[in-house]
Jmol script that loads the backbone (N, CA, C; Angstrom):
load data "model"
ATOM      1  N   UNK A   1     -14.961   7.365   1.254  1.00  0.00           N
ATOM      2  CA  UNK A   1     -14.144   7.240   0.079  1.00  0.00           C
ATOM      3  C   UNK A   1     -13.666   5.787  -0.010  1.00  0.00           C
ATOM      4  N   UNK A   2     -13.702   5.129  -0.992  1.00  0.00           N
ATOM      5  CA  UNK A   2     -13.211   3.631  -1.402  1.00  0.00           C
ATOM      6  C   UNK A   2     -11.675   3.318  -1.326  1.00  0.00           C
ATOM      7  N   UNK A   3     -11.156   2.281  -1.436  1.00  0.00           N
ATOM      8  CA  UNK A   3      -9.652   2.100  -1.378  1.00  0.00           C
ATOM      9  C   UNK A   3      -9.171   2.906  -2.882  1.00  0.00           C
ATOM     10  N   UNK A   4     -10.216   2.616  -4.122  1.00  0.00           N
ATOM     11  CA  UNK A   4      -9.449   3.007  -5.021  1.00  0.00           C
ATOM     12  C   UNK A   4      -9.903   4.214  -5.429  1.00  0.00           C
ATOM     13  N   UNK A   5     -10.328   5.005  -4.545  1.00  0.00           N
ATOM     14  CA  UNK A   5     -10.592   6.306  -4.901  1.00  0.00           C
ATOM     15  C   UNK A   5      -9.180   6.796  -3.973  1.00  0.00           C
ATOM     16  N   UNK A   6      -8.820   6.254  -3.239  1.00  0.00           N
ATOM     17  CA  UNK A   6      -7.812   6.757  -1.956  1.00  0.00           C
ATOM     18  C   UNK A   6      -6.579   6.941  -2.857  1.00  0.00           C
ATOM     19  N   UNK A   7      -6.682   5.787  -3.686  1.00  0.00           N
ATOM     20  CA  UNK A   7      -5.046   5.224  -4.257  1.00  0.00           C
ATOM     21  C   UNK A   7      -5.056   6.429  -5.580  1.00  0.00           C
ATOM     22  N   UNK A   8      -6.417   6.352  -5.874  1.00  0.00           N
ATOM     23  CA  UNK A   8      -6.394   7.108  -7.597  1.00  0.00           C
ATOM     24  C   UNK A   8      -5.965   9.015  -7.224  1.00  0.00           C
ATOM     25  N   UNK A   9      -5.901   9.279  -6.021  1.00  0.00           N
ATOM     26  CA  UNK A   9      -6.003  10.575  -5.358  1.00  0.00           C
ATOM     27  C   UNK A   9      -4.376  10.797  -6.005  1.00  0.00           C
ATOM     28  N   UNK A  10      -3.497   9.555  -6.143  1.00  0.00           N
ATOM     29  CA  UNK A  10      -1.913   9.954  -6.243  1.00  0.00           C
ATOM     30  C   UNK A  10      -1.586  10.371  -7.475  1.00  0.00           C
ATOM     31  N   UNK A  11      -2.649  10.190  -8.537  1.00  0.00           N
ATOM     32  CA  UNK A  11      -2.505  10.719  -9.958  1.00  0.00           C
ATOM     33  C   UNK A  11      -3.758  10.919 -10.217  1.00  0.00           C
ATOM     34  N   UNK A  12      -4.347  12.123  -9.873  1.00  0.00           N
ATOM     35  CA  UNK A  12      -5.864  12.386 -10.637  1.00  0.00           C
ATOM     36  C   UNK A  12      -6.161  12.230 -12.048  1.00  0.00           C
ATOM     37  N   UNK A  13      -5.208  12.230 -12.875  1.00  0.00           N
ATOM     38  CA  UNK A  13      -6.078  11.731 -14.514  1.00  0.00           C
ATOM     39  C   UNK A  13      -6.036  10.361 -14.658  1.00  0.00           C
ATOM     40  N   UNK A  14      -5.687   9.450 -13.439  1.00  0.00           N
ATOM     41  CA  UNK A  14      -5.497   7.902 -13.691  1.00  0.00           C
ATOM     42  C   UNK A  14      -6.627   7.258 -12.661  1.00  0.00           C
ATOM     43  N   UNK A  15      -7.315   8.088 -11.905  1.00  0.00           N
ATOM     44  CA  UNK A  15      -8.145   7.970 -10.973  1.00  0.00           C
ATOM     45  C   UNK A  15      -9.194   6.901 -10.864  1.00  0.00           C
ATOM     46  N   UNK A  16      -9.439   6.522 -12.100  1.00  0.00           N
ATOM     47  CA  UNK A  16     -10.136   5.937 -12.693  1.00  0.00           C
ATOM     48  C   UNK A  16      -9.992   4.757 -13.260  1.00  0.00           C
ATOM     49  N   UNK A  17      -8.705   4.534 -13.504  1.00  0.00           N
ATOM     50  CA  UNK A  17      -8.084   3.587 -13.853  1.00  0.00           C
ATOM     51  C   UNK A  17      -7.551   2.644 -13.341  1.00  0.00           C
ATOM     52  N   UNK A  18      -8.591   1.248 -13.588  1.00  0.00           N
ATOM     53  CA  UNK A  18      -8.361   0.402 -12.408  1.00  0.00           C
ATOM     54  C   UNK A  18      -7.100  -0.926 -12.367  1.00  0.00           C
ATOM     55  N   UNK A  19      -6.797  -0.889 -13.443  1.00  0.00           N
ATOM     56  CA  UNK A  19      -5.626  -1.141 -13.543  1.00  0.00           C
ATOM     57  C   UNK A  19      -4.524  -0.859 -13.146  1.00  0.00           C
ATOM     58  N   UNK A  20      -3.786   0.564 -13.791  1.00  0.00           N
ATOM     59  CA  UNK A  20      -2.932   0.896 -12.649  1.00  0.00           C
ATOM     60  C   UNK A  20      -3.091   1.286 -11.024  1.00  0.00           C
ATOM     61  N   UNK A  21      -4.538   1.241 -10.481  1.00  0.00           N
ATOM     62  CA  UNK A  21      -4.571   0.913  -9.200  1.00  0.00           C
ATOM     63  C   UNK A  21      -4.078   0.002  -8.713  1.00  0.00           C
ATOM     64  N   UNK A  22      -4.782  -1.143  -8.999  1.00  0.00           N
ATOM     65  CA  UNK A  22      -3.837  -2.467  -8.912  1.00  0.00           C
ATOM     66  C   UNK A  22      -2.458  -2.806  -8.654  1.00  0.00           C
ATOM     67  N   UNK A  23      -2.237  -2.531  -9.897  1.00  0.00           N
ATOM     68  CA  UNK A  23      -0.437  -2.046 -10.240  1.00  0.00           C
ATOM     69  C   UNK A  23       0.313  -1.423  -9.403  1.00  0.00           C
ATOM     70  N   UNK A  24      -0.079  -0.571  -8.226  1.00  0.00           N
ATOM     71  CA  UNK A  24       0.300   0.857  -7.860  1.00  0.00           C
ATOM     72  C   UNK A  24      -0.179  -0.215  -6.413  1.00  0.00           C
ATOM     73  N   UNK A  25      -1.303  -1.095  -6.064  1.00  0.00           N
ATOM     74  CA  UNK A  25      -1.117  -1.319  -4.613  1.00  0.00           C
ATOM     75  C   UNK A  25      -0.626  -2.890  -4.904  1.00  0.00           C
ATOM     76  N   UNK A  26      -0.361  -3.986  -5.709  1.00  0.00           N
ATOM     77  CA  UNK A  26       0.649  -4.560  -5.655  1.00  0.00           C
ATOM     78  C   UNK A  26       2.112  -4.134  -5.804  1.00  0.00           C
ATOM     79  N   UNK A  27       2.338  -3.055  -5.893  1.00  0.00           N
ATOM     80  CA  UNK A  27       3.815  -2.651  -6.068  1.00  0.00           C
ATOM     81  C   UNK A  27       4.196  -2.340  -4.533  1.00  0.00           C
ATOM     82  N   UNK A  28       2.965  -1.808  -3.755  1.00  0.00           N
ATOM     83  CA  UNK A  28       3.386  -1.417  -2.271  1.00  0.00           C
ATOM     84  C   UNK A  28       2.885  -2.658  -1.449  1.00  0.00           C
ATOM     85  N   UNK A  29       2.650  -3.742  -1.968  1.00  0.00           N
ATOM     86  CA  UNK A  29       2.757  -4.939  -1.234  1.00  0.00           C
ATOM     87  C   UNK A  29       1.601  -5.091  -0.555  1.00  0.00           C
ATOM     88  N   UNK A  30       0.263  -4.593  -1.304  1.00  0.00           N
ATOM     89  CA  UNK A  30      -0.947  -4.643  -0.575  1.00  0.00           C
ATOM     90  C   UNK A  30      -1.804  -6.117  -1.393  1.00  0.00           C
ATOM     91  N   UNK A  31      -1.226  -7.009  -1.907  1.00  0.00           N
ATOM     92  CA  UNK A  31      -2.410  -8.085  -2.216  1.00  0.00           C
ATOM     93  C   UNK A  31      -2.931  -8.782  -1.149  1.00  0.00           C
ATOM     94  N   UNK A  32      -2.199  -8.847  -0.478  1.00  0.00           N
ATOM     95  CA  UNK A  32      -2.725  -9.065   1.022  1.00  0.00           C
ATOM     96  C   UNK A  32      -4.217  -8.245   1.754  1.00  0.00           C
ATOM     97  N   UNK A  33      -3.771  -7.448   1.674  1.00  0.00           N
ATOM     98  CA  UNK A  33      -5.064  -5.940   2.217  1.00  0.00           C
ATOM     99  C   UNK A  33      -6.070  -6.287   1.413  1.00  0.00           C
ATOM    100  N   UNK A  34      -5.769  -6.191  -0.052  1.00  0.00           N
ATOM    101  CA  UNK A  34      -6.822  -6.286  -1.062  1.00  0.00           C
ATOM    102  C   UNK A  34      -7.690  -7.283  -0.589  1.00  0.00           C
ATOM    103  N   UNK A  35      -7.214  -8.786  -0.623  1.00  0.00           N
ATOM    104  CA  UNK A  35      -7.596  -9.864  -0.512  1.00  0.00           C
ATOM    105  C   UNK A  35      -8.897  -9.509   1.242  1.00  0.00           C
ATOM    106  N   UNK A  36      -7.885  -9.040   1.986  1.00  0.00           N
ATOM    107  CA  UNK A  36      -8.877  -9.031   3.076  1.00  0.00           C
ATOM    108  C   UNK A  36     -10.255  -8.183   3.082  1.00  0.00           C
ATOM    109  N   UNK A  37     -10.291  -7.094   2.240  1.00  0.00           N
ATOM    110  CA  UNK A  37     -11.555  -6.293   2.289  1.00  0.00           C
ATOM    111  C   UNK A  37     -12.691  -7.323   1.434  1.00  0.00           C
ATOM    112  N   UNK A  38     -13.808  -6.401   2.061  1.00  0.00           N
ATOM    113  CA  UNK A  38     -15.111  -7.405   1.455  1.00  0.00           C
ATOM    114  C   UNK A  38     -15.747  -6.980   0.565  1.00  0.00           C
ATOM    115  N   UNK A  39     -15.093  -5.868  -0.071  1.00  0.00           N
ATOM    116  CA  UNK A  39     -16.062  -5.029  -1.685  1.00  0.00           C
ATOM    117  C   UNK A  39     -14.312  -4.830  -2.377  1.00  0.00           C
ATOM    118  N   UNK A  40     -13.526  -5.729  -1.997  1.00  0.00           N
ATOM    119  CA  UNK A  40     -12.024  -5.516  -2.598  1.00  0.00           C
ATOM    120  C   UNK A  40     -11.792  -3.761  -3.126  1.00  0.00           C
ATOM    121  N   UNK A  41     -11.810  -2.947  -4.182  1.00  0.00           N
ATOM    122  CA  UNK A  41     -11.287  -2.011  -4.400  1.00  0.00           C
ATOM    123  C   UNK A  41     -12.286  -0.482  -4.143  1.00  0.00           C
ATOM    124  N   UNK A  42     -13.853  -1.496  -4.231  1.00  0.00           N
ATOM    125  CA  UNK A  42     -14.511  -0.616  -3.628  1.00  0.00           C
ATOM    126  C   UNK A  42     -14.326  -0.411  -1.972  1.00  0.00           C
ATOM    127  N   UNK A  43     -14.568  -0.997  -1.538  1.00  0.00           N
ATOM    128  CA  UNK A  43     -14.608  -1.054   0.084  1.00  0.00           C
ATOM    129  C   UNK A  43     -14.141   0.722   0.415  1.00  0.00           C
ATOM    130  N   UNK A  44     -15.193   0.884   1.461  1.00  0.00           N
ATOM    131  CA  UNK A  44     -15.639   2.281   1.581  1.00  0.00           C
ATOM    132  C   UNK A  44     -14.298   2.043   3.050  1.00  0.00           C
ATOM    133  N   UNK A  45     -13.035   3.380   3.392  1.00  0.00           N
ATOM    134  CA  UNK A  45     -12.194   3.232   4.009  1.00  0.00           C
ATOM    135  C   UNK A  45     -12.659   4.641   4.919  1.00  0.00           C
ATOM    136  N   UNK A  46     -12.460   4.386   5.791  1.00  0.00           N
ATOM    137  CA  UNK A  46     -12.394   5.437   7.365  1.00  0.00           C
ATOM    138  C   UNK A  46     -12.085   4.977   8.351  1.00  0.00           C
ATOM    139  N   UNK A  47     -12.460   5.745   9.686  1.00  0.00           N
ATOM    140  CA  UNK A  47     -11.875   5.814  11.163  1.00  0.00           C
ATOM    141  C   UNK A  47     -12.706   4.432  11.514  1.00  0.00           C
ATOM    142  N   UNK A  48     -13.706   4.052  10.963  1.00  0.00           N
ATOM    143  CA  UNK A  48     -14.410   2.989  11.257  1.00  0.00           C
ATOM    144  C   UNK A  48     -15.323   2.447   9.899  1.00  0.00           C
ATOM    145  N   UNK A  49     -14.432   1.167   9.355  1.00  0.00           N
ATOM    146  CA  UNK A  49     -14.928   0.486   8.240  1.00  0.00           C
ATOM    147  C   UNK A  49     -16.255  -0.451   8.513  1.00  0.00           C
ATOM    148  N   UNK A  50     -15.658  -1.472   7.524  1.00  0.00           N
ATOM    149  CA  UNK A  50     -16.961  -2.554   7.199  1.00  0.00           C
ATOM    150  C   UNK A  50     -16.616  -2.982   8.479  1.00  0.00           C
ATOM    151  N   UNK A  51     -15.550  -3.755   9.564  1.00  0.00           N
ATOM    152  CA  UNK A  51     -15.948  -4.541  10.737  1.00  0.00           C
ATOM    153  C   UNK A  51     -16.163  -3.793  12.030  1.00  0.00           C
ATOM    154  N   UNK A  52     -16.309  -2.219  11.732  1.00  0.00           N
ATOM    155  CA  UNK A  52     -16.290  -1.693  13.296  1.00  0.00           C
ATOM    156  C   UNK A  52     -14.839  -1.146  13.563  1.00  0.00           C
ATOM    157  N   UNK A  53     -13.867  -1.678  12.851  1.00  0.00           N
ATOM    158  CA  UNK A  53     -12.584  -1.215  12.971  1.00  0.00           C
ATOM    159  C   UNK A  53     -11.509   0.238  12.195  1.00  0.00           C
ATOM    160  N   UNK A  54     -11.840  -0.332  10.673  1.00  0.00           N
ATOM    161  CA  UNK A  54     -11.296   0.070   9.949  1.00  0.00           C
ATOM    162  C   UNK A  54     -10.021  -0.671  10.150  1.00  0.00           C
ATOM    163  N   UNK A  55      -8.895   0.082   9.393  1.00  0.00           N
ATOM    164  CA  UNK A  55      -7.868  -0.123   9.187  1.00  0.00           C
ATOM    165  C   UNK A  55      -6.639  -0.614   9.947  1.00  0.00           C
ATOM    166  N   UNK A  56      -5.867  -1.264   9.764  1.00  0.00           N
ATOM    167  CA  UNK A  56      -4.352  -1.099  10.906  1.00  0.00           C
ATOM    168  C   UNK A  56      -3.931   0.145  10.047  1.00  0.00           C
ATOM    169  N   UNK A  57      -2.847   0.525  11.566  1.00  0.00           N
ATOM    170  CA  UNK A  57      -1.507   1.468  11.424  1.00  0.00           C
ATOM    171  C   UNK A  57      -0.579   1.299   9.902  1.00  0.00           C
ATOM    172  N   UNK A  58      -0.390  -0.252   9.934  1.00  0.00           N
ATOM    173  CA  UNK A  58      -0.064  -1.006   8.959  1.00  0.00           C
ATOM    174  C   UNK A  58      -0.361  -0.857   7.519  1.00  0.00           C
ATOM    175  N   UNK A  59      -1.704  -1.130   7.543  1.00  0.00           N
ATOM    176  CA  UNK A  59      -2.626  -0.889   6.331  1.00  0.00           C
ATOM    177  C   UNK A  59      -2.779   0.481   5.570  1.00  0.00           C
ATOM    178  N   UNK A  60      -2.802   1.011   6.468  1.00  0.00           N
ATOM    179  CA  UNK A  60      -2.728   2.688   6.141  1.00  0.00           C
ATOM    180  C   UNK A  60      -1.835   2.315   5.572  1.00  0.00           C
ATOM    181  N   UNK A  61      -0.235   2.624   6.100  1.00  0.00           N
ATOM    182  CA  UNK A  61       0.959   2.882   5.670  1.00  0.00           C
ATOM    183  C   UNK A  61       0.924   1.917   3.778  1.00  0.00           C
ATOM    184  N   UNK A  62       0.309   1.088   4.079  1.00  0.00           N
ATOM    185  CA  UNK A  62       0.025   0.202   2.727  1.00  0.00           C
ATOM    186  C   UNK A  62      -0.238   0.687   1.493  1.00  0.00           C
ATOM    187  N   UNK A  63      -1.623   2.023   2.000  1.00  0.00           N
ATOM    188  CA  UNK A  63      -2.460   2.425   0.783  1.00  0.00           C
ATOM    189  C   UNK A  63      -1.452   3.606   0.279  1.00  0.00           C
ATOM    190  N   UNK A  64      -1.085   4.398   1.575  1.00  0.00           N
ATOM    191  CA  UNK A  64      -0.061   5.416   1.055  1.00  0.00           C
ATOM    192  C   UNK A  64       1.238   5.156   0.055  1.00  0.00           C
ATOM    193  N   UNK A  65       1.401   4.179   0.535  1.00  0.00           N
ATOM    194  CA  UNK A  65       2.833   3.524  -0.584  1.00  0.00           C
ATOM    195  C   UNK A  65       1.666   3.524  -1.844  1.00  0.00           C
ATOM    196  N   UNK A  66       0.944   2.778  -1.719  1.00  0.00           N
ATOM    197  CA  UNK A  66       0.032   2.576  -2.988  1.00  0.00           C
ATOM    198  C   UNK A  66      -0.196   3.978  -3.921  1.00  0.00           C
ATOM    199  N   UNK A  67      -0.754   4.954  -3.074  1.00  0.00           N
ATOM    200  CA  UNK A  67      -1.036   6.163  -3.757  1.00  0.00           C
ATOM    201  C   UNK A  67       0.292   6.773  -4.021  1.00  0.00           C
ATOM    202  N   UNK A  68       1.803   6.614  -3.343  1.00  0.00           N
ATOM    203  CA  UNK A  68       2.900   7.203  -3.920  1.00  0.00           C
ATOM    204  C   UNK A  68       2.749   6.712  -5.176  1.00  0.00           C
ATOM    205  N   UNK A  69       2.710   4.809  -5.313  1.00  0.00           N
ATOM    206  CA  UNK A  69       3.488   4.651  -6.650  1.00  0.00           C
ATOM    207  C   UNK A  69       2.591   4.912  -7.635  1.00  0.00           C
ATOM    208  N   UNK A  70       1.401   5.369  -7.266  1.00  0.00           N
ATOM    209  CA  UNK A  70       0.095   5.812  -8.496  1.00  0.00           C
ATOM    210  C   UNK A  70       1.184   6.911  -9.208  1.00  0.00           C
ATOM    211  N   UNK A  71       2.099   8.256  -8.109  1.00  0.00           N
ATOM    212  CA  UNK A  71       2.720   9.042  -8.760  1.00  0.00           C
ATOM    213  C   UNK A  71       3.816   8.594 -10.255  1.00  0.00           C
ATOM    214  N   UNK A  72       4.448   7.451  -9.915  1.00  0.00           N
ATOM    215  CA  UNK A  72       5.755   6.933 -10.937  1.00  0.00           C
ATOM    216  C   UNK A  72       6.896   7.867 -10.738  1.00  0.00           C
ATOM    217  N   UNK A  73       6.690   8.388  -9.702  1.00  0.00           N
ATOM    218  CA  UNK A  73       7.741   9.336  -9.672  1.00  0.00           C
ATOM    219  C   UNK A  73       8.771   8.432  -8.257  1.00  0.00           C
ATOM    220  N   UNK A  74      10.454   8.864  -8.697  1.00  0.00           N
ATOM    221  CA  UNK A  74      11.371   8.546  -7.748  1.00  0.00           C
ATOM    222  C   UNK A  74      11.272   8.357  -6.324  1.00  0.00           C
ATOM    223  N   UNK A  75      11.108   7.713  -5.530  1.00  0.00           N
ATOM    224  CA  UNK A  75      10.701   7.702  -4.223  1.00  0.00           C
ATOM    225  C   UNK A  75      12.166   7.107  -3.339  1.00  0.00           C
ATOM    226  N   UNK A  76      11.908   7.518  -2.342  1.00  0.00           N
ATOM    227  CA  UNK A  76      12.937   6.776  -0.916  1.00  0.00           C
ATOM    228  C   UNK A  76      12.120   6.321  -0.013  1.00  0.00           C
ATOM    229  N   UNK A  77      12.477   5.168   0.146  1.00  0.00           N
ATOM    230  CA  UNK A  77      11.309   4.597   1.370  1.00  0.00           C
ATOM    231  C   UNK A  77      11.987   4.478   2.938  1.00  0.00           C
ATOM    232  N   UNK A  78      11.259   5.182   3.524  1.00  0.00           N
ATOM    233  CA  UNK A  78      11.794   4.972   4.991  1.00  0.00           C
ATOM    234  C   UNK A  78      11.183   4.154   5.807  1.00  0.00           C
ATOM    235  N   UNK A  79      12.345   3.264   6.355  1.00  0.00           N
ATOM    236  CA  UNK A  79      11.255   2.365   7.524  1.00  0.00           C
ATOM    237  C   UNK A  79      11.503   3.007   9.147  1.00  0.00           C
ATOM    238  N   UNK A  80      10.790   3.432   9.322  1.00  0.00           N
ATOM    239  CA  UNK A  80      10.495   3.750  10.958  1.00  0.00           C
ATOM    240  C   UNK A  80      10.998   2.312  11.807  1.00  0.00           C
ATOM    241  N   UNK A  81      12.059   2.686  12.746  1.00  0.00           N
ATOM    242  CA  UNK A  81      12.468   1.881  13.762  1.00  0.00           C
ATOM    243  C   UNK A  81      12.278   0.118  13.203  1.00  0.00           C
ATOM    244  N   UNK A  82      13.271  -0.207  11.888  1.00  0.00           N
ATOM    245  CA  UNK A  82      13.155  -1.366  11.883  1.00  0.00           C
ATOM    246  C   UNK A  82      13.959  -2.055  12.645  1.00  0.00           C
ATOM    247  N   UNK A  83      13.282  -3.596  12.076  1.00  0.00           N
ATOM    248  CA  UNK A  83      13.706  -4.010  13.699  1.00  0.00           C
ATOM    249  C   UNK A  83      15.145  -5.060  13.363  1.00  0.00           C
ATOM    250  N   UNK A  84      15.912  -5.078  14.695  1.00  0.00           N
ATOM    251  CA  UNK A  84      17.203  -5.061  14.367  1.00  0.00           C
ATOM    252  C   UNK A  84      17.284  -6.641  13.163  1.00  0.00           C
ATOM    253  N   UNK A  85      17.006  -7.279  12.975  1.00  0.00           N
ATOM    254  CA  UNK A  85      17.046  -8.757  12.076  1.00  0.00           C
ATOM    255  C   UNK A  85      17.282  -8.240  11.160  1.00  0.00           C
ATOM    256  N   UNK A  86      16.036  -6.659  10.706  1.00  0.00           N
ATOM    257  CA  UNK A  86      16.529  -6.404   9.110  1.00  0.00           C
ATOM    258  C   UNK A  86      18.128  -6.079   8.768  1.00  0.00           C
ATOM    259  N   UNK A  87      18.741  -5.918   9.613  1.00  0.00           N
ATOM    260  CA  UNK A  87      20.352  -5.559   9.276  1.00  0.00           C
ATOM    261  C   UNK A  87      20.662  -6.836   8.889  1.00  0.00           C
ATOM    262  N   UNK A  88      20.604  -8.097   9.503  1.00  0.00           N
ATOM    263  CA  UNK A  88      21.005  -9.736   9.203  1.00  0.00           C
ATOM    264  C   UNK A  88      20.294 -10.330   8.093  1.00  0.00           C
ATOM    265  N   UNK A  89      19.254  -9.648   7.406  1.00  0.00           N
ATOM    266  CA  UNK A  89      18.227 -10.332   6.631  1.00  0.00           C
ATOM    267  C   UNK A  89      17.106 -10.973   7.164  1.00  0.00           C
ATOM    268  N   UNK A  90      15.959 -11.617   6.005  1.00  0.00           N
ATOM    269  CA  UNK A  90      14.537 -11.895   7.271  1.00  0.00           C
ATOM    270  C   UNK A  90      14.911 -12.779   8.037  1.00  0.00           C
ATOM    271  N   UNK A  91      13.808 -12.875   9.445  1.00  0.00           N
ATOM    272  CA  UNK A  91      13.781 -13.624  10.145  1.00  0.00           C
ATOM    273  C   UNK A  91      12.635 -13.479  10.637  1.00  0.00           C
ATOM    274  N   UNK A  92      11.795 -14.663  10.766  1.00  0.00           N
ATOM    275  CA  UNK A  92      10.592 -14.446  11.584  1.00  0.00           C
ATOM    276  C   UNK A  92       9.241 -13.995  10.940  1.00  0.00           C
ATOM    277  N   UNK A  93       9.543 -13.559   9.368  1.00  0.00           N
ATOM    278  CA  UNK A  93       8.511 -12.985   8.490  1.00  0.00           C
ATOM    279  C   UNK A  93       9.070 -11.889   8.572  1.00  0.00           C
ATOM    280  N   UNK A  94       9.776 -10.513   9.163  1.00  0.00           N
ATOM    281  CA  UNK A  94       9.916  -9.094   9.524  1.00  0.00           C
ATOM    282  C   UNK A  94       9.284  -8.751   8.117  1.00  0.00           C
ATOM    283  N   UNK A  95      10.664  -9.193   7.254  1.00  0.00           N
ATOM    284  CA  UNK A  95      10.878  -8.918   5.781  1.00  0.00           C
ATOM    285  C   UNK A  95      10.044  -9.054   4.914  1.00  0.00           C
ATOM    286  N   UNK A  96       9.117 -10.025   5.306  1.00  0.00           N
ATOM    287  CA  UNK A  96       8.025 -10.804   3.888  1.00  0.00           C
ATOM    288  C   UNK A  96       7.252  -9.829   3.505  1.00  0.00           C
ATOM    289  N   UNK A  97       6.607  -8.563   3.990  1.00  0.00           N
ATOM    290  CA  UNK A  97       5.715  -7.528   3.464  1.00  0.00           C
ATOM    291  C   UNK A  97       6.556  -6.513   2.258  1.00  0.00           C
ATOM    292  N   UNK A  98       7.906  -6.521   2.552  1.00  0.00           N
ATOM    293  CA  UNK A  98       8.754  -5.415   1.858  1.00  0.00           C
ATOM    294  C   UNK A  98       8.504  -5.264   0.138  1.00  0.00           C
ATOM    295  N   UNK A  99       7.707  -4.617   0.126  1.00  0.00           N
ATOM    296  CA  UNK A  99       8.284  -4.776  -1.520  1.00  0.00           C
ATOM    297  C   UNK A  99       9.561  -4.450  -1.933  1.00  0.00           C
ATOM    298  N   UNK A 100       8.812  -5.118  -3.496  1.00  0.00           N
ATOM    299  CA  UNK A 100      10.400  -5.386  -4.283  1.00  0.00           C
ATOM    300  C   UNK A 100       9.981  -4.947  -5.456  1.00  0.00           C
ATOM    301  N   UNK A 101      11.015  -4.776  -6.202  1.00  0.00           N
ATOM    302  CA  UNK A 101      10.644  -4.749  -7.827  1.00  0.00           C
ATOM    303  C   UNK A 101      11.321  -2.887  -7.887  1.00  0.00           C
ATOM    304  N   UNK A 102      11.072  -2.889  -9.568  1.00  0.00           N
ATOM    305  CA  UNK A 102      11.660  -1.795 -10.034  1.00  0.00           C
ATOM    306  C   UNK A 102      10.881  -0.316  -9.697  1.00  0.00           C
ATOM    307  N   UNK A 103       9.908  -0.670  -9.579  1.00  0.00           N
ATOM    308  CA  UNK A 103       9.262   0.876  -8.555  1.00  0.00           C
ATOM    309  C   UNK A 103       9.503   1.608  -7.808  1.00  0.00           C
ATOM    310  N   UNK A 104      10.542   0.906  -7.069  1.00  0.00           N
ATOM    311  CA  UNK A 104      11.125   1.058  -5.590  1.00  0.00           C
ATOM    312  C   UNK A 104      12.619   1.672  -5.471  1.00  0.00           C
ATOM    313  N   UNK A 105      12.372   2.845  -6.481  1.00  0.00           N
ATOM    314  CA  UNK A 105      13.719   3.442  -6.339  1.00  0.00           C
ATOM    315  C   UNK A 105      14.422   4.543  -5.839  1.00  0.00           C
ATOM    316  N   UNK A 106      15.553   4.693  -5.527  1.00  0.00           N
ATOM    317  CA  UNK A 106      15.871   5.778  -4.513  1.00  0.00           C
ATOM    318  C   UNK A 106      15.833   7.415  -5.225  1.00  0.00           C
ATOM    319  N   UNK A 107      15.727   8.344  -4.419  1.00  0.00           N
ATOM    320  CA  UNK A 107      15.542   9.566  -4.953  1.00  0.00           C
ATOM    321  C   UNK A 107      16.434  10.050  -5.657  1.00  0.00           C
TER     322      UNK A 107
END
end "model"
wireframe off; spacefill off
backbone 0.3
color backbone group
């Protein structure tokens, strides 16, 4: 299955629509990811991709935000064991992946 078949899974009548794919994995802070695959939205995703690897832990967590905001529906985002700086603000990069913007709203 491709990245944007993964992402289009979060709203099946938009599945197709490669636009709000886009939309939906820059909102979860994946231009980064995007940028790194080598067929960008095609790129075929599993336990073992294009380098032998597949994915980070990371990356995953990436596409899933992606396929939430395909929903448009209210979300709460939880961060698993962040790390203590985020209480002080960034430091070090922690922060630089976080999205932002109006998508990102609490339940």
């Amino acid at each position: 299955m491709s990245l944007k078949d993964t992402i289009g899974l979060g709203r099946m009548q938009h599945r197709d629509d490669q636009e709000r794919i886009l939309e939906a994995l820059r909102t979860a802070g994946g231009d980064e990811l995007l940028a790194s695959l080598p067929e960008g939205l095609e790129t075929r995703l599993g336990r073992k991709s294009w380098d032998g690897r597949g994915l980070s832990g990371g990356q995953w967590q990436t596409v899933a935000n992606a396929r939430t905001a395909m929903r448009q529906a209210p979300l709460l985002r939880v961060l698993e064991d962040p790390p203590p700086a985020s209480m002080h603000g960034p430091r070090n990069g922690c922060s630089s992946s976080t999205p932002t913007g109006a998508a990102w709203r609490a339940a």
